[in-house]
mmCIF file as gemmi writes it, N, C-alpha and C atoms, coordinates in Angstrom:
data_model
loop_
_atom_site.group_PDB
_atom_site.id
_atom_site.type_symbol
_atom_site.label_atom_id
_atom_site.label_alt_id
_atom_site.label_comp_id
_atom_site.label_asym_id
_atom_site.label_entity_id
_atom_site.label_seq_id
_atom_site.pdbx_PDB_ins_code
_atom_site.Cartn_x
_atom_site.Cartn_y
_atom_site.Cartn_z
_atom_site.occupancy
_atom_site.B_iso_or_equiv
_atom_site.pdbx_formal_charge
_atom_site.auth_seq_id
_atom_site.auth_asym_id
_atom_site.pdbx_PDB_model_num
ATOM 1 N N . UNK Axp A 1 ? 22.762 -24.365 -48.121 1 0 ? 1 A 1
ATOM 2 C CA . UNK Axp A 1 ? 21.889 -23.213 -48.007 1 0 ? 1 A 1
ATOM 3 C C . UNK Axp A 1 ? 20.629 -23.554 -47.226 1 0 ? 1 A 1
ATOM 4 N N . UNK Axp A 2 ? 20.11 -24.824 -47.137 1 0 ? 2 A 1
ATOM 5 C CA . UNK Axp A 2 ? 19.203 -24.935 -46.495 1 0 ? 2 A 1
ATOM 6 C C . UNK Axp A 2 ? 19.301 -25.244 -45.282 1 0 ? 2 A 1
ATOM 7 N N . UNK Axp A 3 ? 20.233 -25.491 -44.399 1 0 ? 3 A 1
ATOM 8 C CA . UNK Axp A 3 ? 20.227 -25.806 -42.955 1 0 ? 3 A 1
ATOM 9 C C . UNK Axp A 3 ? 19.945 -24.409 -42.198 1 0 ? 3 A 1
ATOM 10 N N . UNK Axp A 4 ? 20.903 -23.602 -42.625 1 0 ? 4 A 1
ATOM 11 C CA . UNK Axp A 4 ? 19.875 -21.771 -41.884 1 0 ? 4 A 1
ATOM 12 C C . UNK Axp A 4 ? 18.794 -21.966 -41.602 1 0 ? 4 A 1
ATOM 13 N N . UNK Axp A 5 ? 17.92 -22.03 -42.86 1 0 ? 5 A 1
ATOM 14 C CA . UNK Axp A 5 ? 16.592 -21.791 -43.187 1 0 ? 5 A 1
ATOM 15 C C . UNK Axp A 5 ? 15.769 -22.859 -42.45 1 0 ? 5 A 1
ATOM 16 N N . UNK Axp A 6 ? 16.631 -24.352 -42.461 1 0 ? 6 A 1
ATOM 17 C CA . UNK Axp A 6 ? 15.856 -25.56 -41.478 1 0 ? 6 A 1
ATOM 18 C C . UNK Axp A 6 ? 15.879 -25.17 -39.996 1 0 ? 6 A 1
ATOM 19 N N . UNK Axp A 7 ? 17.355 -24.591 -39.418 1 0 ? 7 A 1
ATOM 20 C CA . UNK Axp A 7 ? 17.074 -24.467 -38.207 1 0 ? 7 A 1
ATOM 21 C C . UNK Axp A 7 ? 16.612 -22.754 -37.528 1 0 ? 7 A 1
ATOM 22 N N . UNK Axp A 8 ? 16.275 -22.167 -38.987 1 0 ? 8 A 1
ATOM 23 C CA . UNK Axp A 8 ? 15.724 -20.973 -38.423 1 0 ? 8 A 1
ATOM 24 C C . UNK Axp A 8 ? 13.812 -21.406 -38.221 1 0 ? 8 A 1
ATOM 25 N N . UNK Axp A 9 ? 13.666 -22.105 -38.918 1 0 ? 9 A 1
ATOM 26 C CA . UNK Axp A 9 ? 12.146 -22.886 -38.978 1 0 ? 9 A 1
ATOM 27 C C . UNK Axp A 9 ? 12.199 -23.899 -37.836 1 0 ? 9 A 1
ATOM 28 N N . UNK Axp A 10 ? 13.067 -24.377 -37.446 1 0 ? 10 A 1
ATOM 29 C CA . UNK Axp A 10 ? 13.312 -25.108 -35.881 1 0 ? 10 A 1
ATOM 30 C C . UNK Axp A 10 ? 12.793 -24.021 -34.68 1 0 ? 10 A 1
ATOM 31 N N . UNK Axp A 11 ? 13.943 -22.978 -34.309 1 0 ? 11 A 1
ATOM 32 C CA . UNK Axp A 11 ? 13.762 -22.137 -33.79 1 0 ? 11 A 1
ATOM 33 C C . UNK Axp A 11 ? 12.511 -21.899 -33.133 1 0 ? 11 A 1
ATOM 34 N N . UNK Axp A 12 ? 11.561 -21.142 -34.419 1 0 ? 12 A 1
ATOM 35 C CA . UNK Axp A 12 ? 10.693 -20.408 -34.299 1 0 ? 12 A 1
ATOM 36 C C . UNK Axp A 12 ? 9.154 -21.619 -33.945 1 0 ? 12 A 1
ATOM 37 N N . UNK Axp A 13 ? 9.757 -22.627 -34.024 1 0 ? 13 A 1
ATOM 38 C CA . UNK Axp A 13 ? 8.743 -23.904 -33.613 1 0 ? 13 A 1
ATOM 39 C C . UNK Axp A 13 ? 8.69 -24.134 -31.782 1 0 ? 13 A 1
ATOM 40 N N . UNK Axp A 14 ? 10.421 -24.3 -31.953 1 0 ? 14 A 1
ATOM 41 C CA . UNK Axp A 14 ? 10.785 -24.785 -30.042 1 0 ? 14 A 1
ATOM 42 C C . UNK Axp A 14 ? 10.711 -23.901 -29.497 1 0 ? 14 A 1
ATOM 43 N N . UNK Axp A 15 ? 11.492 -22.445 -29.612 1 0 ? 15 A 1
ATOM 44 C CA . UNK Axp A 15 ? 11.59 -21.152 -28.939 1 0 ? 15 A 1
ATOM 45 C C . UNK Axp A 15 ? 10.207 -21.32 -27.6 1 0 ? 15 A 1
ATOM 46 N N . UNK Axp A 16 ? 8.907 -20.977 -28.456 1 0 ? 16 A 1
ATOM 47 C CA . UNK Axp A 16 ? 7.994 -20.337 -27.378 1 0 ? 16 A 1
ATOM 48 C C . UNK Axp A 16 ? 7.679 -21.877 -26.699 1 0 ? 16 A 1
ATOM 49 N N . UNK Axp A 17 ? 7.662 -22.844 -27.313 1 0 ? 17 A 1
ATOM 50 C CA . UNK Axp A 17 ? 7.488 -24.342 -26.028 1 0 ? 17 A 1
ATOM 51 C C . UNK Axp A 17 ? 8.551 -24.247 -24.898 1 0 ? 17 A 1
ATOM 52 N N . UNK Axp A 18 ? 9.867 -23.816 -25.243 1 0 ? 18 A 1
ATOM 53 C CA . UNK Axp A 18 ? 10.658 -23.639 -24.293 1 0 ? 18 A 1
ATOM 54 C C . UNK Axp A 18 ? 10.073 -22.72 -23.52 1 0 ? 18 A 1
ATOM 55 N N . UNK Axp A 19 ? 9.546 -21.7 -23.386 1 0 ? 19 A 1
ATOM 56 C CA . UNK Axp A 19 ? 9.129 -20.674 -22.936 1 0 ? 19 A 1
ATOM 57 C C . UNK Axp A 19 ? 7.973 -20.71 -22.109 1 0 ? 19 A 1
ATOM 58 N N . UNK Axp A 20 ? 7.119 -22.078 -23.25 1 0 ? 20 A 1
ATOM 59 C CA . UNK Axp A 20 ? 6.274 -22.145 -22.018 1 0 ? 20 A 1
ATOM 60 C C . UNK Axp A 20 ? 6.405 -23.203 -20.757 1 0 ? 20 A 1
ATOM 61 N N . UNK Axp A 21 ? 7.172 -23.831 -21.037 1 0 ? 21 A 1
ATOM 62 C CA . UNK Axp A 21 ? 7.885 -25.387 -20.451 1 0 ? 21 A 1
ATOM 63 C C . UNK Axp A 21 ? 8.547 -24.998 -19.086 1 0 ? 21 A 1
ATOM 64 N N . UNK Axp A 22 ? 9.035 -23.219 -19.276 1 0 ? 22 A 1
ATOM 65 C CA . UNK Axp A 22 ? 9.984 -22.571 -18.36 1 0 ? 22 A 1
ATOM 66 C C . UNK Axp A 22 ? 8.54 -22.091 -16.816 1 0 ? 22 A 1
ATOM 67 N N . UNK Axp A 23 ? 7.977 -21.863 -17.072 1 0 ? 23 A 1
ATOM 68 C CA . UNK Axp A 23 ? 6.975 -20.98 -16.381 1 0 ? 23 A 1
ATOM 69 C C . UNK Axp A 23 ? 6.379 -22.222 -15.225 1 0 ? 23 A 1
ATOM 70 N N . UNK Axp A 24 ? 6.375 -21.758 -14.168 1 0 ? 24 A 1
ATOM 71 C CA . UNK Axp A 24 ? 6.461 -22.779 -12.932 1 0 ? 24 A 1
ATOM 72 C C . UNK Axp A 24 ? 4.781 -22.47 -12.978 1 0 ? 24 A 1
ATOM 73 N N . UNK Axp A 25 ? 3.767 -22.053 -12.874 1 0 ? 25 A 1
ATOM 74 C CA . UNK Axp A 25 ? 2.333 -21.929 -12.703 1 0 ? 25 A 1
ATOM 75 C C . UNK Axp A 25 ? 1.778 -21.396 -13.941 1 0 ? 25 A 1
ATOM 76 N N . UNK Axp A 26 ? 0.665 -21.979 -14.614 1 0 ? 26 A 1
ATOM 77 C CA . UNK Axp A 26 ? -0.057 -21.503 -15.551 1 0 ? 26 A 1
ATOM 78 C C . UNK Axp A 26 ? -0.842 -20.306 -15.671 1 0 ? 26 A 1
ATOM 79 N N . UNK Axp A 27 ? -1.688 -20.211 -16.723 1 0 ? 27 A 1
ATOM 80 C CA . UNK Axp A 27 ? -2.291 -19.302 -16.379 1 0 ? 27 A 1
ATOM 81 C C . UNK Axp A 27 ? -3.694 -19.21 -16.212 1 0 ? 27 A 1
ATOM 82 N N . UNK Axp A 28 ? -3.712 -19.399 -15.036 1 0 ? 28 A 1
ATOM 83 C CA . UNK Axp A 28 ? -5.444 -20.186 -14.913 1 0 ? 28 A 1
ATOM 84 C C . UNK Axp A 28 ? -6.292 -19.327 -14.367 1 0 ? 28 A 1
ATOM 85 N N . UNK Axp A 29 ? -7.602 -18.609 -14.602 1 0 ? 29 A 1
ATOM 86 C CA . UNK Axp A 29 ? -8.657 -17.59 -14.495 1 0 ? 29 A 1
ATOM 87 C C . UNK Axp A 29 ? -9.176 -17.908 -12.786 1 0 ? 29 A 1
ATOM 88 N N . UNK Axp A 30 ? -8.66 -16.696 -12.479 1 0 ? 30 A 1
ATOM 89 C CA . UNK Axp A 30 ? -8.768 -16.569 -10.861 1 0 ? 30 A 1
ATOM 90 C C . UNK Axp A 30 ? -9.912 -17.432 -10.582 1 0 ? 30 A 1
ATOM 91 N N . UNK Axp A 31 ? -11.553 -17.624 -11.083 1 0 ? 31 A 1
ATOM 92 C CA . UNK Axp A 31 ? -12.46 -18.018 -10.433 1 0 ? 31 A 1
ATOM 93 C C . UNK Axp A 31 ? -12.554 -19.592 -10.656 1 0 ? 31 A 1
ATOM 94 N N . UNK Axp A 32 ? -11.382 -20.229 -11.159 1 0 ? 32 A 1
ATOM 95 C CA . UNK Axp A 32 ? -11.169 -21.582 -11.395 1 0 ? 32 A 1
ATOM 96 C C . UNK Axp A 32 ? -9.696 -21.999 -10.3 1 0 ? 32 A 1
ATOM 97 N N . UNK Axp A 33 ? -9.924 -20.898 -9.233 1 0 ? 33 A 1
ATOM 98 C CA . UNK Axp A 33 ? -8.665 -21.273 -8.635 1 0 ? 33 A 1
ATOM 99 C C . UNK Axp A 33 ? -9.291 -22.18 -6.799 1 0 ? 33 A 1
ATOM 100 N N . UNK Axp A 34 ? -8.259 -22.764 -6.629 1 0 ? 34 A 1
ATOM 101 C CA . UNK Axp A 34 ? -8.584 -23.314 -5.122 1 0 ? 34 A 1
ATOM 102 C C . UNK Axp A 34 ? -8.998 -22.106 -3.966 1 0 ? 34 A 1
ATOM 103 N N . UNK Axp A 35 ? -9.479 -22.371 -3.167 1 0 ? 35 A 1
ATOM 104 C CA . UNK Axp A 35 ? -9.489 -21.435 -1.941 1 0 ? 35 A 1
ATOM 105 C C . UNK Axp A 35 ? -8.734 -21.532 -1.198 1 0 ? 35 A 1
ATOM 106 N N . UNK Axp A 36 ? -8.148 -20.775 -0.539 1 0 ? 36 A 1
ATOM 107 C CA . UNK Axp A 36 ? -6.995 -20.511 0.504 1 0 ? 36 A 1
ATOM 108 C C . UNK Axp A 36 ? -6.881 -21.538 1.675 1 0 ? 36 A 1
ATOM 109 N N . UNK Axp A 37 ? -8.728 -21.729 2.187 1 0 ? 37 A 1
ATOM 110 C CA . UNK Axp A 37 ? -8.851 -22.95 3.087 1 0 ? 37 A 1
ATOM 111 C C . UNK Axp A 37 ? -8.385 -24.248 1.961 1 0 ? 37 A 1
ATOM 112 N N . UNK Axp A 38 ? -8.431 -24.337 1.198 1 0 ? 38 A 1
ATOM 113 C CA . UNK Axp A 38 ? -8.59 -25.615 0.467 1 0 ? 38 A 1
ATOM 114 C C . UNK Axp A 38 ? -6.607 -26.222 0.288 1 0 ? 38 A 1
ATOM 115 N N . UNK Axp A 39 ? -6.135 -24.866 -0.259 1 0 ? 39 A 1
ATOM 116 C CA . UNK Axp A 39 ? -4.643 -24.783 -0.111 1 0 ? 39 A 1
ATOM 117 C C . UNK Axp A 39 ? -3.684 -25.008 1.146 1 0 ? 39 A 1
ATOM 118 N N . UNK Axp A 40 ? -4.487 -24.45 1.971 1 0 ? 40 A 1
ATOM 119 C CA . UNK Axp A 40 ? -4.012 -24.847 2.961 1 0 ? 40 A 1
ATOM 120 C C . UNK Axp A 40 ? -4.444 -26.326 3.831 1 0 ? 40 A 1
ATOM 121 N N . UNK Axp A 41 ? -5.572 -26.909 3.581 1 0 ? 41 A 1
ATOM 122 C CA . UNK Axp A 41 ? -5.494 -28.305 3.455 1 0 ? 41 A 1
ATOM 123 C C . UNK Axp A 41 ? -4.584 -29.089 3.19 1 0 ? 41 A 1
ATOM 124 N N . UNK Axp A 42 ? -4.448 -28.9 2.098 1 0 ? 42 A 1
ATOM 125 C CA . UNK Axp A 42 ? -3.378 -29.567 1.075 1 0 ? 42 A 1
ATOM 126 C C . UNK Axp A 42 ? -1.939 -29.493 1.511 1 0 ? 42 A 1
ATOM 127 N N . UNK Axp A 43 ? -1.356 -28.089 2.164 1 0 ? 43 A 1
ATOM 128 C CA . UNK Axp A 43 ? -0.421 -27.865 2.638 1 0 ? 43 A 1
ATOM 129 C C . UNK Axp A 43 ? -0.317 -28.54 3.653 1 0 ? 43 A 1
ATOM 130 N N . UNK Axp A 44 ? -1.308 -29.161 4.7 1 0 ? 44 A 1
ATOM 131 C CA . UNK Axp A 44 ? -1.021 -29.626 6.027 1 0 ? 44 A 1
ATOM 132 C C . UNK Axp A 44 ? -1.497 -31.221 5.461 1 0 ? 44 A 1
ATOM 133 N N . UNK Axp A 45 ? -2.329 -31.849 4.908 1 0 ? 45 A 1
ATOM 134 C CA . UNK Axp A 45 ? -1.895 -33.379 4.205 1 0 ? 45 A 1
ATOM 135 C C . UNK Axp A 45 ? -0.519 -33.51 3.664 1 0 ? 45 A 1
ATOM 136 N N . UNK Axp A 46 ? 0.376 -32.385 3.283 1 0 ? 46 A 1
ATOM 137 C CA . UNK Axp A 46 ? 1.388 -33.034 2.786 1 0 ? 46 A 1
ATOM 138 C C . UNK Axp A 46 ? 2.868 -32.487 3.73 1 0 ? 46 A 1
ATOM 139 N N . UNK Axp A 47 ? 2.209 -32.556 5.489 1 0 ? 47 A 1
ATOM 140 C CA . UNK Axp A 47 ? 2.946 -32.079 6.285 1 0 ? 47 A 1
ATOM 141 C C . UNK Axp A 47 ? 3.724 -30.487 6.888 1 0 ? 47 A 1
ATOM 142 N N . UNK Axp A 48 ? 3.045 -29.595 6.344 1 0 ? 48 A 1
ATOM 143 C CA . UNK Axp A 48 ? 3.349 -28.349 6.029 1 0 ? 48 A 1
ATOM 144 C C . UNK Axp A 48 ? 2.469 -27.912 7.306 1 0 ? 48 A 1
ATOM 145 N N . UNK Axp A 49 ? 3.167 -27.085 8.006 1 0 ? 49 A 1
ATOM 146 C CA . UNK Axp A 49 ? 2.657 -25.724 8.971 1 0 ? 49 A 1
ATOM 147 C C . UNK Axp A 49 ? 2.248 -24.621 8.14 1 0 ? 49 A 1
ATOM 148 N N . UNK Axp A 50 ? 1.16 -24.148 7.994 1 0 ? 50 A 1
ATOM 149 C CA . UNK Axp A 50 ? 1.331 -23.337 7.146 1 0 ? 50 A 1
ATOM 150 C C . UNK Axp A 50 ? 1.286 -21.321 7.978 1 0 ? 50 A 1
ATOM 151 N N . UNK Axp A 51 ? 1.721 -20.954 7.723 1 0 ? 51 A 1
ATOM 152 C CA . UNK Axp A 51 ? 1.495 -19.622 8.376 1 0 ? 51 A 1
ATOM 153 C C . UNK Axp A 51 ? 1.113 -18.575 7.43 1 0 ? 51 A 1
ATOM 154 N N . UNK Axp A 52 ? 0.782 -18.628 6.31 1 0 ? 52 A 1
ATOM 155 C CA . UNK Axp A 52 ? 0.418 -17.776 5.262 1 0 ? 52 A 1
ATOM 156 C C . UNK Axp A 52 ? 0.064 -18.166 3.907 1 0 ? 52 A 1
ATOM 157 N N . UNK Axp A 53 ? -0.842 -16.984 3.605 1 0 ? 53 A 1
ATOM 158 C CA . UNK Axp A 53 ? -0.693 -18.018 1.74 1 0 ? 53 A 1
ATOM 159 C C . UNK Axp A 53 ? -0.823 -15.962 0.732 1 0 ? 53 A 1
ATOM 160 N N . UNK Axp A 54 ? -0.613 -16.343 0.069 1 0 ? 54 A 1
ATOM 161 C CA . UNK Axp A 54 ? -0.081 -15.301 -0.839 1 0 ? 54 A 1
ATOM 162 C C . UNK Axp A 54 ? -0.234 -15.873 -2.326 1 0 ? 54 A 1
ATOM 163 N N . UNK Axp A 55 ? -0.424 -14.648 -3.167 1 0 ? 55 A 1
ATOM 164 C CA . UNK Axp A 55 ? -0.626 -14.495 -4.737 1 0 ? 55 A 1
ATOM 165 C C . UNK Axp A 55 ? 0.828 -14.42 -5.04 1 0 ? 55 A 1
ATOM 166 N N . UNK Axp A 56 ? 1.812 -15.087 -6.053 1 0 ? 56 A 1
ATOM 167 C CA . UNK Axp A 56 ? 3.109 -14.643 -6.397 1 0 ? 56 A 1
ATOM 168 C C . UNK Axp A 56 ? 3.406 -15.749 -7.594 1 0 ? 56 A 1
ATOM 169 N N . UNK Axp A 57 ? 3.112 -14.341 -8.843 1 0 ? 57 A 1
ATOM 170 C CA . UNK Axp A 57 ? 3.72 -15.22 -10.29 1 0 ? 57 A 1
ATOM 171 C C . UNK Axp A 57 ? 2.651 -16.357 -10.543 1 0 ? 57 A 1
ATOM 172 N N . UNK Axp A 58 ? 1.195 -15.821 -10.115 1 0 ? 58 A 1
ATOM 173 C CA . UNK Axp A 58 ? 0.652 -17.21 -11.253 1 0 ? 58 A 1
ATOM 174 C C . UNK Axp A 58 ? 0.791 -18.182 -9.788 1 0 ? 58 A 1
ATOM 175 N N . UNK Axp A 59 ? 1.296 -18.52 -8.98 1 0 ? 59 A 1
ATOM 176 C CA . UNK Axp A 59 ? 1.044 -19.275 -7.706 1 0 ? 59 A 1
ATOM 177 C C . UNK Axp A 59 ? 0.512 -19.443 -6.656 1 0 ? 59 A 1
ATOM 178 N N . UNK Axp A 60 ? -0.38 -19.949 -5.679 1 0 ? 60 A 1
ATOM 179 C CA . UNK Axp A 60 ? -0.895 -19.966 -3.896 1 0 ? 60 A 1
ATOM 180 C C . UNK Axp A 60 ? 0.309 -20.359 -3.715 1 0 ? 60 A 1
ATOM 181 N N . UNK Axp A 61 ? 1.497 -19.492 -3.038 1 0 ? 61 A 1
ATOM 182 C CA . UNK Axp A 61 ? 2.191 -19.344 -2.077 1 0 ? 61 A 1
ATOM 183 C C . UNK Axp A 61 ? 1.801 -19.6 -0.332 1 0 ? 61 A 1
ATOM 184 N N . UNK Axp A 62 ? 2.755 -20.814 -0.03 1 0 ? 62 A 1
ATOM 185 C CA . UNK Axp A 62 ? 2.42 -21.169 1.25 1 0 ? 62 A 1
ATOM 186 C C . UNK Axp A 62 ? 3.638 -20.616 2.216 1 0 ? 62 A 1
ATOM 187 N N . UNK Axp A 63 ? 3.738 -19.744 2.818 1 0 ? 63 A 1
ATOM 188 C CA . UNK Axp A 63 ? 4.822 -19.663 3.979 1 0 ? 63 A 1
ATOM 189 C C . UNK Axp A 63 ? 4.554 -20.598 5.109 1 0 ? 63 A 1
ATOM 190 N N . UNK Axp A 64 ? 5.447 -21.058 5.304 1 0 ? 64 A 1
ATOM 191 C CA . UNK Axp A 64 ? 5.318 -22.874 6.034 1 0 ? 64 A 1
ATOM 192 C C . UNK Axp A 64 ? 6.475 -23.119 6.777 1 0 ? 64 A 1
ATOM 193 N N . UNK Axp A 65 ? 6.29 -24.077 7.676 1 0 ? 65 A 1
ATOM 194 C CA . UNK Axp A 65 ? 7.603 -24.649 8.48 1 0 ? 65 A 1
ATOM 195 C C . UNK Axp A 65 ? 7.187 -26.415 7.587 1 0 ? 65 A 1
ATOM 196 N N . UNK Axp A 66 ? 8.51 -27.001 7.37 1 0 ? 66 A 1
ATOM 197 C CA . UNK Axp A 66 ? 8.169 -28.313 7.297 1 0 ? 66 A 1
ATOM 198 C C . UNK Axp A 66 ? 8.384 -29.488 8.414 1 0 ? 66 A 1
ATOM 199 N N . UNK Axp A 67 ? 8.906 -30.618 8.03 1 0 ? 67 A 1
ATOM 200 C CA . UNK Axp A 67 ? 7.897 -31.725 9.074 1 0 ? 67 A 1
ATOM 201 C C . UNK Axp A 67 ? 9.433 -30.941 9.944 1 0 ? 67 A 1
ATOM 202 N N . UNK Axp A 68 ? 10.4 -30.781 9.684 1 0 ? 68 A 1
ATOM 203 C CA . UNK Axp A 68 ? 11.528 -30.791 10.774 1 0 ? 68 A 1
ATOM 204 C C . UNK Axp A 68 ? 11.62 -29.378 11.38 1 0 ? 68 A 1
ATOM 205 N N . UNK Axp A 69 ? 10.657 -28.383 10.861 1 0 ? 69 A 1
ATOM 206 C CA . UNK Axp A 69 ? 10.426 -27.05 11.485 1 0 ? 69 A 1
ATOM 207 C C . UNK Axp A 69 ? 11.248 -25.985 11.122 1 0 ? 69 A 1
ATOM 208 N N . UNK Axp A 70 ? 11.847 -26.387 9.264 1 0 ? 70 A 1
ATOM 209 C CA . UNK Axp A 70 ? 12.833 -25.212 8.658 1 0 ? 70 A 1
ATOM 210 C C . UNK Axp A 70 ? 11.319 -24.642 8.233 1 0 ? 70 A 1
ATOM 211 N N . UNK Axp A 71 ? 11.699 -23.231 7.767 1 0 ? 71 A 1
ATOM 212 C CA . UNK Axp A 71 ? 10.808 -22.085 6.968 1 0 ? 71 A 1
ATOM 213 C C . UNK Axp A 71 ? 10.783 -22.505 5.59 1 0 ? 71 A 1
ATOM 214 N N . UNK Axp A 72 ? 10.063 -22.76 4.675 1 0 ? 72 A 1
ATOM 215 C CA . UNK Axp A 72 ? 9.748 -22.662 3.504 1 0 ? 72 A 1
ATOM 216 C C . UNK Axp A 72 ? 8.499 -22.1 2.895 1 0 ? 72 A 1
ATOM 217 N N . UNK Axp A 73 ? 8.839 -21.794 1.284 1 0 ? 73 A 1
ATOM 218 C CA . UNK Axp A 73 ? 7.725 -21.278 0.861 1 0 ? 73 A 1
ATOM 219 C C . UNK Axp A 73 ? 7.377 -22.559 -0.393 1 0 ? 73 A 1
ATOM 220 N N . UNK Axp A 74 ? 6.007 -22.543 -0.073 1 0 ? 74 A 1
ATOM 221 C CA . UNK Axp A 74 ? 5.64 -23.952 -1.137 1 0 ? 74 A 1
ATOM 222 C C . UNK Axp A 74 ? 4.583 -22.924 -1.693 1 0 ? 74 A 1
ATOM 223 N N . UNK Axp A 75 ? 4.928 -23.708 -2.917 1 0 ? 75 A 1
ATOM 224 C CA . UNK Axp A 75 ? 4.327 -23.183 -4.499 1 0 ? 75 A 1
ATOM 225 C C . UNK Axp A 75 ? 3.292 -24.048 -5.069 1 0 ? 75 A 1
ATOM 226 N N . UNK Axp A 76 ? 2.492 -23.88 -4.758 1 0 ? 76 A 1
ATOM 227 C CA . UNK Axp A 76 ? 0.818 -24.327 -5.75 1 0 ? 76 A 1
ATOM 228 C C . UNK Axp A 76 ? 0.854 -24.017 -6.514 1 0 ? 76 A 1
ATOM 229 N N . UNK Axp A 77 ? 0.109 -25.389 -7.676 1 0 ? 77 A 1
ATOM 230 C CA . UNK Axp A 77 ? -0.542 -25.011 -8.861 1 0 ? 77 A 1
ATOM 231 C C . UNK Axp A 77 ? -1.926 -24.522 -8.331 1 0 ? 77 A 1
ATOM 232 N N . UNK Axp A 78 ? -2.573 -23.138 -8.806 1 0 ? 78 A 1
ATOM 233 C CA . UNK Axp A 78 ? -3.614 -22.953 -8.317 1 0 ? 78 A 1
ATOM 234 C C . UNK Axp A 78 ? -4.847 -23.341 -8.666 1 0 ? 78 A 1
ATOM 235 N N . UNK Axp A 79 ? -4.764 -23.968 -9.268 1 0 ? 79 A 1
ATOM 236 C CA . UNK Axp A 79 ? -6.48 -25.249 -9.546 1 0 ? 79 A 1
ATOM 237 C C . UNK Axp A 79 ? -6.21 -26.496 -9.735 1 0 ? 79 A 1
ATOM 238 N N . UNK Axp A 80 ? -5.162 -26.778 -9.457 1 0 ? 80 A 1
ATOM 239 C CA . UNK Axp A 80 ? -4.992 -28.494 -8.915 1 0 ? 80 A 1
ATOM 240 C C . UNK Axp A 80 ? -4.602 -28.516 -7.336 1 0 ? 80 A 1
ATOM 241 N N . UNK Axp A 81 ? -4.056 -27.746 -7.283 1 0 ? 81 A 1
ATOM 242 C CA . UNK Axp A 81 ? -3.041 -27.789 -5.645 1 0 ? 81 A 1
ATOM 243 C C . UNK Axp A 81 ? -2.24 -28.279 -5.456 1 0 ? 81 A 1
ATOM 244 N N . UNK Axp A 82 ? -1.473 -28.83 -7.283 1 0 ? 82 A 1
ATOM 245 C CA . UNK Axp A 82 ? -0.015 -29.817 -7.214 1 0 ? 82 A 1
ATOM 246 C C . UNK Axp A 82 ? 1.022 -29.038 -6.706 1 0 ? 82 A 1
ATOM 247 N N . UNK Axp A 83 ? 2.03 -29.452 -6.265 1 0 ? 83 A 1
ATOM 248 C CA . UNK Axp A 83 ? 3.492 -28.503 -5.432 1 0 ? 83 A 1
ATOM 249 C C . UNK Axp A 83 ? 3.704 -28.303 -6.812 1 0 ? 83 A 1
ATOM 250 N N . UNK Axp A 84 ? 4.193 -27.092 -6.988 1 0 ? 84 A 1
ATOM 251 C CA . UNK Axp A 84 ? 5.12 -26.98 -7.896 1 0 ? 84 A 1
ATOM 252 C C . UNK Axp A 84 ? 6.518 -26.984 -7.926 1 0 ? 84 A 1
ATOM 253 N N . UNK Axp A 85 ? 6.774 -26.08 -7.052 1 0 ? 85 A 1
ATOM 254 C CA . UNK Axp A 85 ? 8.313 -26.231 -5.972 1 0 ? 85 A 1
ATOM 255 C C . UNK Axp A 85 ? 8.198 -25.896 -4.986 1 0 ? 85 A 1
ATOM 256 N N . UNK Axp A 86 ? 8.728 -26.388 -3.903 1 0 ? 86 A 1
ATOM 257 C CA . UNK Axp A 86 ? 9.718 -25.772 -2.495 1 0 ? 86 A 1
ATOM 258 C C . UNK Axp A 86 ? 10.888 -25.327 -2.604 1 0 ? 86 A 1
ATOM 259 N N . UNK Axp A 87 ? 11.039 -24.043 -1.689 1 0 ? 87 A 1
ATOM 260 C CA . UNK Axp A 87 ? 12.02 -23.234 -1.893 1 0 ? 87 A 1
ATOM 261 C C . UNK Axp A 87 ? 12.45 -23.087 -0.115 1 0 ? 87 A 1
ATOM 262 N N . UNK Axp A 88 ? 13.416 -23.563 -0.073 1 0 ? 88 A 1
ATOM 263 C CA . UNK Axp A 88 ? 13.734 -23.519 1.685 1 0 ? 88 A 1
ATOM 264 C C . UNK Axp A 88 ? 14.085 -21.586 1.927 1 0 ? 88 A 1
ATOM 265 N N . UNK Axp A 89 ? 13.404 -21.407 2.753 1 0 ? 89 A 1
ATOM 266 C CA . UNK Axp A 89 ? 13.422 -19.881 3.532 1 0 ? 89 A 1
ATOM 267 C C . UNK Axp A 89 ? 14.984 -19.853 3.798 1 0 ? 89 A 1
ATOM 268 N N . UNK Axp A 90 ? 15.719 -18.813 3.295 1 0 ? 90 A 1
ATOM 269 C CA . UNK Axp A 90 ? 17.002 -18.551 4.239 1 0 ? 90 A 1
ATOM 270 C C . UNK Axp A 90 ? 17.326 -18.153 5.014 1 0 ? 90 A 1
């Protein structure tokens, strides 16, 4: 009788860590965020053309060519300026 009850008390512990573990950018208060010049710094130290930057999901979105000149969109953390992911343009 008690394993339900253990892994319904599991559940309701991991559930929302999973949830937050899932989410590619935090949620960080716009006036603690990088500047667009600053992002795009960052984008061209780490070899990136950048041709745009954009708000999307909590991210500084970079529309970019990389070092070999495919299209991608690179994903900032927006108050560190860590990559979060690259996503090659199709």
């Amino acid at each position: 009788m008690k394993s339900p009850l253990i892994a319904a008390a599991l559940f309701s512990v991991l559930a929302p860590a999973a949830a937050l573990a899932s989410q590619d950018c935090p949620n960080v208060p716009r006036d603690q965020w990088m500047s667009d010049a600053a992002i795009m710094e960052k984008a061209k130290s780490l070899g990136y053309d950048v041709r745009s930057i954009k708000v999307d999901d909590g991210c500084a979105e970079a529309y970019a060519l990389d070092k070999g000149g495919k299209r991608v969109e690179v994903y900032f953390h927006p108050g560190t300026g860590d990559v979060v992911k690259v996503k090659a343009d199709d």
